[in-house]
BAMAR-388947 format. One record per residue (C-alpha): chain; y, z, x. Coordinates in Angstrom, 3 decimals, padded with zeros to 6 digits. Each point is the difference from the previous one (the first is absolute). Layout:
N
+--------+----------+----------+----------+
! cadena !    north !       up !     east !
+--------+----------+----------+----------+
!      A !        Y !        Z !        X !
...
+--------+----------+----------+----------+
END
This chain:
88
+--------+----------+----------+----------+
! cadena !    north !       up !     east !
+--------+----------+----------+----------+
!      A ! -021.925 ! -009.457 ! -027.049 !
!      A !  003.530 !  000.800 ! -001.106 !
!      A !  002.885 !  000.333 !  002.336 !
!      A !  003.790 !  000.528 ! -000.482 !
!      A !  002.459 ! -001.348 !  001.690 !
!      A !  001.947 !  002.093 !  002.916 !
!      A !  003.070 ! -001.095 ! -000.501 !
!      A !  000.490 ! -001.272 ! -003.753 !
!      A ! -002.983 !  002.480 ! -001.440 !
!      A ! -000.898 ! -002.770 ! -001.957 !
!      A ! -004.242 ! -000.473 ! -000.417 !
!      A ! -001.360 ! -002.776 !  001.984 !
!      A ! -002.036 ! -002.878 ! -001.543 !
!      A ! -003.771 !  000.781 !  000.934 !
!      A ! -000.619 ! -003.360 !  001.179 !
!      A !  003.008 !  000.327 !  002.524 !
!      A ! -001.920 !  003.580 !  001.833 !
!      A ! -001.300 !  000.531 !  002.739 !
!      A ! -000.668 !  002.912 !  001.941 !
!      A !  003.289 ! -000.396 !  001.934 !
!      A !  002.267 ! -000.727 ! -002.550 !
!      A !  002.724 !  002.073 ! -000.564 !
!      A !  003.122 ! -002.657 ! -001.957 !
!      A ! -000.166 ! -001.847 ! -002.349 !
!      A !  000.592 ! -003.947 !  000.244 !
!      A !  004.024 !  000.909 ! -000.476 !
!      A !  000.311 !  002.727 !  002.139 !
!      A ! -002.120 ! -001.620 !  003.079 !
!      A !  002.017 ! -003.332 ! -000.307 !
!      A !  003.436 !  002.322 !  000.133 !
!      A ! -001.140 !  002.043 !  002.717 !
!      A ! -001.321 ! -002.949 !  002.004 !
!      A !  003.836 ! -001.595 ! -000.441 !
!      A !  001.232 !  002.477 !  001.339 !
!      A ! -002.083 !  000.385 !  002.982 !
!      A !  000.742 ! -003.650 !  000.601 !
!      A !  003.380 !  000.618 ! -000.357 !
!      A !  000.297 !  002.968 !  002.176 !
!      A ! -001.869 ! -001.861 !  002.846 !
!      A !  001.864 ! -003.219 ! -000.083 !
!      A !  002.689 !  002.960 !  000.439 !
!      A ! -001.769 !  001.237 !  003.509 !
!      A ! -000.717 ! -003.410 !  001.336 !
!      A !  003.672 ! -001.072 ! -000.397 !
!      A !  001.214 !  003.294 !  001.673 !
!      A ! -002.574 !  000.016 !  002.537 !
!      A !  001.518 ! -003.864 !  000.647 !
!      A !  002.990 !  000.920 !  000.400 !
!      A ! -000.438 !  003.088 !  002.143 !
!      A !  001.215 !  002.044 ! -002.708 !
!      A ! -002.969 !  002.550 !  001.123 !
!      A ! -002.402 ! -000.414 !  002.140 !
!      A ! -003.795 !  001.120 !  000.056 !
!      A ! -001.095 !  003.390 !  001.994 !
!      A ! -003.708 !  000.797 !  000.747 !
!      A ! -001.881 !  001.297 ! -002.510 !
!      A !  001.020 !  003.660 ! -001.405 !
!      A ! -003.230 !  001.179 !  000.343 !
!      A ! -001.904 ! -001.066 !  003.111 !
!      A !  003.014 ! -001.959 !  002.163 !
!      A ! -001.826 ! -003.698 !  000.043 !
!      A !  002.293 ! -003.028 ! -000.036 !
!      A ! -001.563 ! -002.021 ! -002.633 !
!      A !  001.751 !  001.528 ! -002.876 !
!      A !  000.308 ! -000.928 ! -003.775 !
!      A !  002.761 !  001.217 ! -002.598 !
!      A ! -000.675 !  002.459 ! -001.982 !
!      A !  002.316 !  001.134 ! -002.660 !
!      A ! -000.443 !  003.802 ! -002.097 !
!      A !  002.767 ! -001.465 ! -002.568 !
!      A !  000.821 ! -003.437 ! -000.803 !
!      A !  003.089 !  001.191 ! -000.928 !
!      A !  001.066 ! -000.030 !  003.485 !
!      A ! -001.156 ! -002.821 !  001.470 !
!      A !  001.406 !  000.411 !  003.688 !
!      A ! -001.251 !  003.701 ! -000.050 !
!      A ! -003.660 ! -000.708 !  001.899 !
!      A ! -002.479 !  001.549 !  001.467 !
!      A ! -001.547 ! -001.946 !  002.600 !
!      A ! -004.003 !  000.158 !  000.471 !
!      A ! -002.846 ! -001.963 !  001.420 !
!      A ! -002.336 ! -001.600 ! -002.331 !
!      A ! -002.484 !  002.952 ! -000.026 !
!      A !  002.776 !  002.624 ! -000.508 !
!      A !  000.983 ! -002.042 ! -003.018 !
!      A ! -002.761 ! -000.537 ! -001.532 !
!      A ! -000.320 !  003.596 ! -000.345 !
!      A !  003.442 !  000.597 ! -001.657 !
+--------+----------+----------+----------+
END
């Protein structure tokens, strides 16, 4: 099976596919950096009461995760239960 990357276009190594990959090694280990990063980012802000968590967007429950549409932003989330976000 022969996939390309979705970031870098480059082809991934057969033995590294699956049916749910979609980076290569590069890519995934970048974009997983800066998920890290961008969380350590919440957790500080939500520490220091920078922002605080609402209910969920979607359905109004209380147990919420963070759920960010661009990285690039890192305090600009949308707040979701676990189901809603699993979706996304």
């Amino acid at each position: 099976m022969k996939r390309t990357c979705k970031d870098c276009g480059n082809t991934i190594p057969p033995d590294r596919v699956s049916p749910t990959t979609r980076f290569c090694e590069y890519c995934k280990d970048v974009q997983e950096r800066v998920q890290r990063i961008v969380h350590n980012i919440t957790v500080t802000a939500l520490n220091n009461k920078t922002i605080k968590k609402q209910p969920c967007a979607i359905c109004g429950k209380d147990k919420v995760e963070a759920h960010h549409e661009n990285y690039g932003h890192p305090l600009k989330i949308t707040w979701l239960c676990v189901l809603h976000h699993r979706r996304r």
